[in-house]
C-alpha positions in Angstrom: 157.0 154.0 164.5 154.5 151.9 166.7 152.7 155.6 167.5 152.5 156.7 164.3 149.1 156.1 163.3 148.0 157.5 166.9 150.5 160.8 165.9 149.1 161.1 163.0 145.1 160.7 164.6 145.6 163.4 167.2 145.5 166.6 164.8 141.9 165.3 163.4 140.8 164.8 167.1 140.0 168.8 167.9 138.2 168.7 164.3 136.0 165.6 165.2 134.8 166.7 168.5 134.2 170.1 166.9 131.8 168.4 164.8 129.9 166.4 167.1 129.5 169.0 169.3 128.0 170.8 165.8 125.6 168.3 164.8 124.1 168.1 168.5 123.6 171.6 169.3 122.4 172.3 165.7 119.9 169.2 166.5 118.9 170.8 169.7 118.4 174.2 168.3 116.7 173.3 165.2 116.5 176.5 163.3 119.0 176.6 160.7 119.4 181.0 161.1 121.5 180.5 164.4 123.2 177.5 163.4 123.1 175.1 160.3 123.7 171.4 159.8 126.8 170.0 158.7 125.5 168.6 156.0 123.7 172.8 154.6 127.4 173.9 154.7 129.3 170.7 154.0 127.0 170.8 150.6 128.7 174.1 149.7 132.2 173.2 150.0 131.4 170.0 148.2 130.2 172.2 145.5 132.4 175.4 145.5 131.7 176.1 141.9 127.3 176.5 142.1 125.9 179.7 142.3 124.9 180.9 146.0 122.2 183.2 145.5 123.2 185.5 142.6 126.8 186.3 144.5 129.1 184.1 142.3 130.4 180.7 143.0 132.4 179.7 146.7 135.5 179.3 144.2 135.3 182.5 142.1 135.1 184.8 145.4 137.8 182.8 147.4 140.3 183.2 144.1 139.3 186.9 143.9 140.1 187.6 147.9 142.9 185.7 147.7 144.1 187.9 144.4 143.7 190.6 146.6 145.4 189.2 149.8 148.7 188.5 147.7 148.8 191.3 146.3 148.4 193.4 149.6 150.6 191.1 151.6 153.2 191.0 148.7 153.3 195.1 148.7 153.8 194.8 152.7 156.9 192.5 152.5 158.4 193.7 149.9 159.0 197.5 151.7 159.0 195.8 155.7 161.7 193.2 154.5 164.8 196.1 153.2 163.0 198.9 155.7 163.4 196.4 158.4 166.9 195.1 157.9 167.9 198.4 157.4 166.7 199.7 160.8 168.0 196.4 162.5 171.8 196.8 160.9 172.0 200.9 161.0 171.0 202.2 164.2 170.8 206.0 162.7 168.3 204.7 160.2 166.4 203.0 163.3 166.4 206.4 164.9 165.5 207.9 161.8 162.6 205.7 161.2 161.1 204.0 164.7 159.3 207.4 166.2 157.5 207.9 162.9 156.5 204.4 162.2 155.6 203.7 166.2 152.7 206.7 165.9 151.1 204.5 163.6 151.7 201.2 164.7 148.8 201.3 167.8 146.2 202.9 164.6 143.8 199.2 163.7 143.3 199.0 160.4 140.0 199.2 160.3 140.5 203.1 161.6 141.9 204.1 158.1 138.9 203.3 155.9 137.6 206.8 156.2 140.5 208.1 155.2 141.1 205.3 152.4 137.7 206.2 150.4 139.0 209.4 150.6 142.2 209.0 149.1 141.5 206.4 146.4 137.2 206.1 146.4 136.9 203.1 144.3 139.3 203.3 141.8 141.3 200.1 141.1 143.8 198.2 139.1 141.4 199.0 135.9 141.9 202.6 136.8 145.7 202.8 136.5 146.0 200.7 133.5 143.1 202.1 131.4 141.2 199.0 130.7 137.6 200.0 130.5 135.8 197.0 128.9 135.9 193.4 128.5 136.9 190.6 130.6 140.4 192.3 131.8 137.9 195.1 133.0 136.0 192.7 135.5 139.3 191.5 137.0 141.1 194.3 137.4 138.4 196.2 138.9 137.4 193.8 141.5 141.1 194.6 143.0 140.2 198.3 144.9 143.5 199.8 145.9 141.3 201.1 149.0 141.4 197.5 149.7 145.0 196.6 149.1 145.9 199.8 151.4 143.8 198.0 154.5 145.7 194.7 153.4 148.8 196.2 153.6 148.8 197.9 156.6 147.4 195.2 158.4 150.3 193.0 157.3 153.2 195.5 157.2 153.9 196.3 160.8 153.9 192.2 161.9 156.7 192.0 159.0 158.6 195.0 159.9 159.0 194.2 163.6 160.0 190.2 163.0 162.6 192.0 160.9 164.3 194.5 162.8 164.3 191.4 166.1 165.8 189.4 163.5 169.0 191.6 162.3 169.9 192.7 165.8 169.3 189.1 167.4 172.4 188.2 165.1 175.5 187.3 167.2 178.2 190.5 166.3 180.5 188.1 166.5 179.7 186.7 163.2 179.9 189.5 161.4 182.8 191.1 162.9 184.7 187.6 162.1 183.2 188.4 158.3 184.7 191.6 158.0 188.5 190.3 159.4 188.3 187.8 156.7 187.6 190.5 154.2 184.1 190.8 153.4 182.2 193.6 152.3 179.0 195.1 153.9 177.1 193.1 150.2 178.8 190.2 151.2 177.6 190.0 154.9 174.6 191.0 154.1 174.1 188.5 151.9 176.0 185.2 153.9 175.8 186.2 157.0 173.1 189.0 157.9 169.8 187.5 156.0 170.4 183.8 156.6 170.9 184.6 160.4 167.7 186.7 160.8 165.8 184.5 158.5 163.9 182.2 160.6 162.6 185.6 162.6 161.1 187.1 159.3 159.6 183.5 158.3 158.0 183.9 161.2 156.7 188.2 160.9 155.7 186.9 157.5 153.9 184.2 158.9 151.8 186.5 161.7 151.2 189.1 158.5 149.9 186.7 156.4 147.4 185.9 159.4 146.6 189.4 159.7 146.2 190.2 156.4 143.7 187.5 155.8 141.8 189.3 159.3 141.7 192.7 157.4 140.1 191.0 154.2 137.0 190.8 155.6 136.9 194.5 156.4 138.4 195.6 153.2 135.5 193.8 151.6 132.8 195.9 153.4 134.7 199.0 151.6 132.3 200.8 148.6 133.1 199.2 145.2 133.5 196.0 146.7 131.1 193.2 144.6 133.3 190.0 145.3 135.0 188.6 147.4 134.7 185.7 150.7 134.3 189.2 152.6 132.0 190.2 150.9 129.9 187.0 150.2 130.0 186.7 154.5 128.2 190.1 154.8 125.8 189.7 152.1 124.5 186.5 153.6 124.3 187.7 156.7 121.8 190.3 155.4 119.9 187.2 153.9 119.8 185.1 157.4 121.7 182.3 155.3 124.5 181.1 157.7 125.5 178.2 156.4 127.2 180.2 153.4 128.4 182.6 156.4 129.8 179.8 157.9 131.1 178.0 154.8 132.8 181.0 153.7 134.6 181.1 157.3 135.4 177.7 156.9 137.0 178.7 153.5 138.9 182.0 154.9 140.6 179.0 157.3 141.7 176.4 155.0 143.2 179.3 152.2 144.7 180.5 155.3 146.0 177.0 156.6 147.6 175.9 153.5 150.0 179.1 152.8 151.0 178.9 156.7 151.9 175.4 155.9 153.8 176.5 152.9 156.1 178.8 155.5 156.0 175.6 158.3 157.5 173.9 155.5 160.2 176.3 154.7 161.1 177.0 158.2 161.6 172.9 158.6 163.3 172.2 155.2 165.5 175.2 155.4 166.2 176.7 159.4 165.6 173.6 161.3 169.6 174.5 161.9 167.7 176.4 164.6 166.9 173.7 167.3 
């Protein structure tokens, strides 16, 4: 308890020296294209809801990546998740399965925009459901499924292996010792299969989620694509302003950060049976 406020001072050192080192290079270059003061991009974090130069508000374009992010991510774990526990428990589905999946797995997702525009061009959300006007319209449309696609392939793979390692890591004694007591392939599925491999597919969702927030930014170059932190990077790029570049990065990290630390906090409240 002595050490606490030292344990707790250590995570903000990295940050500090960070930047210091900032402010003094950004004093010694003095030109604000290659590298802004603190205080250019602190000033639009500060104020995430002003306008930055006719591209929508810090807050708006975070909210609309991160509606596409979810979405993405949530379409990756939801088929990885069953695909993977499948292929971990039944080694015919495995076989079935692991050639096919493995001749895509080494593809970056970057390689399949090409192929994306063709298969969807820009149509969206708005598309499927019909909405064609109003407010609705805006939202909807902003979510491309070209986009989603690149989100979800970027995520599913990371998922999928985590998985598999997790089911097969799970000692066979347990579930042998399930079945002479009398339960059925639901029950040990359910009590002994997931809760074993758990921890390993907190932790493939944890290395998607990273990844998926990694192919936003190139699923916001994609045509059709007006909104976004993605696209709010590029476009300022084009305009020499860095410190929204910058402040937009800054943003991509602490989204990032605080859902990780949602699944830190599930892996301590609920698997720290683990160490």
């Amino acid at each position: 308890m002595k050490n606490r406020p030292l344990y707790l001072f250590i995570p903000l050192m990295a940050p500090t020296l960070l930047c210091i080192v900032w402010m003094i290079l950004a004093d010694r270059i003095d030109n604000q294209v290659i590298l802004p003061s603190i205080g250019q991009v602190a000033d639009i974090i500060i104020h995430p809801t002003s306008d930055l130069i006719g591209m929508g508000s810090l807050t708006a374009n975070v909210l609309v990546s991160l509606a596409r992010v979810v979405l993405g991510y949530t379409a990756a774990a939801i088929i990885a998740i069953p695909l993977g526990i499948l292929m971990g428990y039944y080694g015919p589905t495995f076989h079935f399965f692991n050639g096919f999946l493995n001749l895509f797995r080494p593809i970056p997702p970057l390689a399949w925009v090409p192929l994306v525009m063709a298969w969807f061009g820009i149509s969206s959300l708005a598309t499927l459901s019909g909405v064609e006007i109003g407010q609705a319209y805006v939202y909807l449309d902003n979510v491309k499924f070209a986009m989603l696609f690149i989100i979800f392939i970027g995520a599913f793979y990371p998922i999928l292996t985590s998985t598999i390692q997790g089911v097969r890591s799970v000692n066979p004694t347990l579930i042998d010792s399930a079945r002479v007591l009398g339960a059925g392939e639901g029950q040990i599925f359910r009590k002994v299969l997931l809760p074993a491999a758990m921890p390993s597919i907190i932790t493939g969702m944890r290395i998607g989620l990273g990844i998926a927030w990694m192919c936003l930014v190139s699923a916001e170059m994609l045509p059709g694509s007006l909104s976004g932190i993605g696209y709010m990077i590029t476009h300022a790029f084009t305009l020499a302003s860095t410190d929204i570049v910058i402040a937009g990065m800054i943003s991509i990290g602490l989204v990032g950060a605080c859902m990780d630390t949602v699944f830190r906090h599930i892996e301590h409240t609920h698997f720290s049976w683990r160490r």
